[in-house]
C-alpha positions as CSV (number, residue, x, y, z in Angstrom):
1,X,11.7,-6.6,-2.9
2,X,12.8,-4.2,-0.4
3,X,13.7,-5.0,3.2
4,X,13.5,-2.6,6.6
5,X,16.2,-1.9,8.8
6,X,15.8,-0.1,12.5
7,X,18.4,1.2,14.4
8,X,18.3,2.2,18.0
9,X,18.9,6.3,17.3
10,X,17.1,9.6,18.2
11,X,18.6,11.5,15.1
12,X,16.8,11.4,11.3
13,X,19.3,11.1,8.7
14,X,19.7,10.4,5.1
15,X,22.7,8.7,3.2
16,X,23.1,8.9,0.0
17,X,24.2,6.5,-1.8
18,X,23.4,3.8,-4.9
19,X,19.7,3.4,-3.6
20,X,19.8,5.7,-0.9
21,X,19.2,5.2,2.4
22,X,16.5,7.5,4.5
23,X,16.2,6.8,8.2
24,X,12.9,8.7,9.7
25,X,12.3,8.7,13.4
26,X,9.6,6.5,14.5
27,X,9.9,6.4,18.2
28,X,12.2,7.8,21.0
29,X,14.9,6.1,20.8
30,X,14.3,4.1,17.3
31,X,14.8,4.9,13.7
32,X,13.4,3.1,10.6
33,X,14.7,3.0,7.1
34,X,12.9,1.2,4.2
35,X,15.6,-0.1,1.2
36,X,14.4,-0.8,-1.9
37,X,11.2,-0.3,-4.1
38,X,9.5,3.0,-2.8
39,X,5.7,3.3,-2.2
40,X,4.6,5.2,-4.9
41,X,1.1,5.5,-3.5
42,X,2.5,8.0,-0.3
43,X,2.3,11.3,-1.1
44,X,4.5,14.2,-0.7
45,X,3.0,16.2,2.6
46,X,5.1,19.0,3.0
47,X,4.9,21.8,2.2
48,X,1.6,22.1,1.3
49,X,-1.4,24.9,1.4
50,X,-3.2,24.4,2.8
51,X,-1.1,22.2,5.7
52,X,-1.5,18.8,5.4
53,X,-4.2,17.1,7.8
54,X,-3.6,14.4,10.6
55,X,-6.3,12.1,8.5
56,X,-3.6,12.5,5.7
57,X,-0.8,11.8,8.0
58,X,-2.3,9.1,9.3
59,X,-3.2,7.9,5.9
60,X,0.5,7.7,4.7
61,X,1.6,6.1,8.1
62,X,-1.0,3.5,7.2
63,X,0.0,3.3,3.3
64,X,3.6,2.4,4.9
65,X,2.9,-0.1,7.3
66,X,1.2,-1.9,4.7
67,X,3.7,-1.6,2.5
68,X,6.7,-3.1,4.8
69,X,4.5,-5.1,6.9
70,X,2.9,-6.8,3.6
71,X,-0.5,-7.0,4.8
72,X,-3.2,-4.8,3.3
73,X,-5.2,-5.6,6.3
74,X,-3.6,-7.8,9.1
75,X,-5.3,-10.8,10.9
76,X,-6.6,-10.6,14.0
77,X,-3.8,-11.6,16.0
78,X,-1.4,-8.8,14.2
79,X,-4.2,-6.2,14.1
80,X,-2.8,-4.9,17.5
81,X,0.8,-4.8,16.3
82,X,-0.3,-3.2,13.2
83,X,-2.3,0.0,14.8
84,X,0.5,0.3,17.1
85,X,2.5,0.8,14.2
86,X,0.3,2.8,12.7
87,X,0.0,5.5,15.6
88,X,3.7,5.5,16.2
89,X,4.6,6.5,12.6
90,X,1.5,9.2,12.5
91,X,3.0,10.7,15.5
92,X,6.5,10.3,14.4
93,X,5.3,11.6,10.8
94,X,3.4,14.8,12.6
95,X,6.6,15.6,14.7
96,X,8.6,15.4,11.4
97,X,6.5,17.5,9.2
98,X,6.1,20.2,12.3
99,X,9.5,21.1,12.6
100,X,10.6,20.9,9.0
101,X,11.4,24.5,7.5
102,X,11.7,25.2,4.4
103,X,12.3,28.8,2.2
104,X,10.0,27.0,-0.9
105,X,6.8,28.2,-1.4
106,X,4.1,25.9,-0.4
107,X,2.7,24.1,-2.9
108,X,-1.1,24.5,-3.7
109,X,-3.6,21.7,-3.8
């Protein structure tokens, strides 16, 4: 079973190391890392052609909040905590994928 961790940081970073660590911005101000089993169900959105959608963005956010939150749908009372979730790491997700460069070629779906 794999655990989160959150930091208080503004800066996306990864660390290699014996499972690797990958912190991803999900707020101002607060980074995430998830440690252990990966999702295998998130898929690779960048770079793609054509550019991947908000729906799929929004789609992976979803996938991961699931994932580390361990609800495949959340009660009632955690459904708000859940979408909030859910938006930040879409918007987080989009901002990443913007400003990513890369020199690959995109690859066609």
């Amino acid at each position: 079973m794999g655990r989160l961790l959150v930091r208080a940081s503004a800066e996306a970073k990864f660390k290699p190391g014996r499972q690797g660590l990958i912190w991803t911005v999900a707020a101002p101000g607060i980074s995430i890392c998830y440690v252990g089993a990966i999702c295998r169900s998130i898929k690779t959105l960048f770079p793609l052609d054509p550019p991947t959608t908000e729906e799929e963005i929004r789609a992976a956010a979803m996938q991961f909040v699931r994932k580390i939150s361990g609800y495949g749908k959340p009660s009632k009372a955690n459904e708000p905590a859940f979408l909030l979730a859910v938006d930040e790491i879409t918007a987080a997700s989009a901002r990443l994928i913007g400003a990513l460069t890369t020199k690959a070629p995109a690859k066609v779906r």
